[in-house]
C-alpha positions in Angstrom: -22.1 -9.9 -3.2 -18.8 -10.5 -5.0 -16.1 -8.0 -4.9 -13.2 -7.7 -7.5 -9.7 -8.3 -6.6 -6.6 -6.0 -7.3 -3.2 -6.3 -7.4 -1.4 -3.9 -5.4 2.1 -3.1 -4.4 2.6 -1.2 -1.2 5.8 1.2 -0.5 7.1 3.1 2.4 8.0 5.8 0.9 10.8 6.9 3.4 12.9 4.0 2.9 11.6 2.9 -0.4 11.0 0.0 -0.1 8.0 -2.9 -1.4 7.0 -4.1 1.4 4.1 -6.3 0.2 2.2 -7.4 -2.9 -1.8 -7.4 -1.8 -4.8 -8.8 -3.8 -7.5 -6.2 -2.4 -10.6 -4.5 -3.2 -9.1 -1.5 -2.7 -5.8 0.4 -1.6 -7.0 1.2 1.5 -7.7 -2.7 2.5 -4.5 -2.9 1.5 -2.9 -1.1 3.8 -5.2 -2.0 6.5 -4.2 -5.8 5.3 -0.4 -5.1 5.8 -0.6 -3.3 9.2 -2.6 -6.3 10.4 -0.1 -8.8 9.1 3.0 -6.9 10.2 1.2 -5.1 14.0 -1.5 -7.1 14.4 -5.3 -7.0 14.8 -5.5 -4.6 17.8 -3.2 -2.3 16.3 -5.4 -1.9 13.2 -8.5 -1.5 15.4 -6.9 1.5 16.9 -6.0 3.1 13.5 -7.9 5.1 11.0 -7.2 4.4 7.1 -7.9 7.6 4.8 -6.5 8.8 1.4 -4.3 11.5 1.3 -2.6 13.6 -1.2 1.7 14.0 -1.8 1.6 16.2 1.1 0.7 13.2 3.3 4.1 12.1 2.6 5.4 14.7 4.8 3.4 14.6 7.8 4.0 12.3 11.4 1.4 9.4 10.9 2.7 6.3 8.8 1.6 7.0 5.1 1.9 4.3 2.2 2.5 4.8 -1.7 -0.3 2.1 -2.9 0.5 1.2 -6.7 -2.0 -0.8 -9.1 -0.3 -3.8 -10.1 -2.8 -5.2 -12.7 -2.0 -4.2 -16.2 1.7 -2.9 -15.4 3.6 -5.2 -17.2 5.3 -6.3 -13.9 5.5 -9.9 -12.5 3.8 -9.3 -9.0 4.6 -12.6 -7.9 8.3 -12.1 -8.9 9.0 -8.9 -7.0 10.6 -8.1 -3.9 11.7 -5.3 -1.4 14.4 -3.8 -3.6 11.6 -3.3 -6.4 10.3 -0.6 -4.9 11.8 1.7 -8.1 10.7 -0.8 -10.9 7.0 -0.5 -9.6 7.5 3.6 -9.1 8.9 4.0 -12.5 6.5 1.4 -14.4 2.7 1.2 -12.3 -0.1 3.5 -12.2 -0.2 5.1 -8.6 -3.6 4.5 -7.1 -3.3 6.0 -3.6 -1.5 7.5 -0.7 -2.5 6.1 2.0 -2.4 7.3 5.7 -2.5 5.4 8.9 -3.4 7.5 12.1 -4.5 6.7 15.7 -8.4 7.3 15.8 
């Protein structure tokens, strides 16, 4: 079973900032991805990944702005951190993503 890759650019929305360019199936794998890389397996093991809406944004558990890469003109491979407004302004938003203890 093959699955198709995506390009996807994942903010923290309270600091703005890019904090990783992910090829992943989806946008939650993608944040389940970067918490694994940045905390570690156990920590992801604990966690539960769902999608949430703006008002996710606002709430206590970590939530990510997940943004489709493919198609948006942007150089994935070229951006950083500080791009966090370039991707914003120019790619298609494909989730919010929230990160809570199960």
């Amino acid at each position: 079973m093959s699955h198709e890759l995506a390009t996807f650019g994942v903010i923290d929305p309270g600091v703005n900032v890019l904090l990783e360019v992910i090829r992943a199936e989806n946008p939650l794998t993608a944040v389940r991805r970067l918490e694994e890389k940045m905390r570690g397996p156990e920590y992801v093991a604990a966690r539960s990944y769902i999608e949430g809406g703006e008002e996710s944004l606002d709430g206590t558990d970590p939530a990510y702005l997940v943004y489709r890469l493919d198609g948006s003109g942007l150089d994935a491979e070229g951006l950083s951190g500080e791009d966090a407004g370039r991707v914003r302004a120019e790619a298609e938003l494909a989730a919010v993503i929230v990160s809570s203890v199960k």
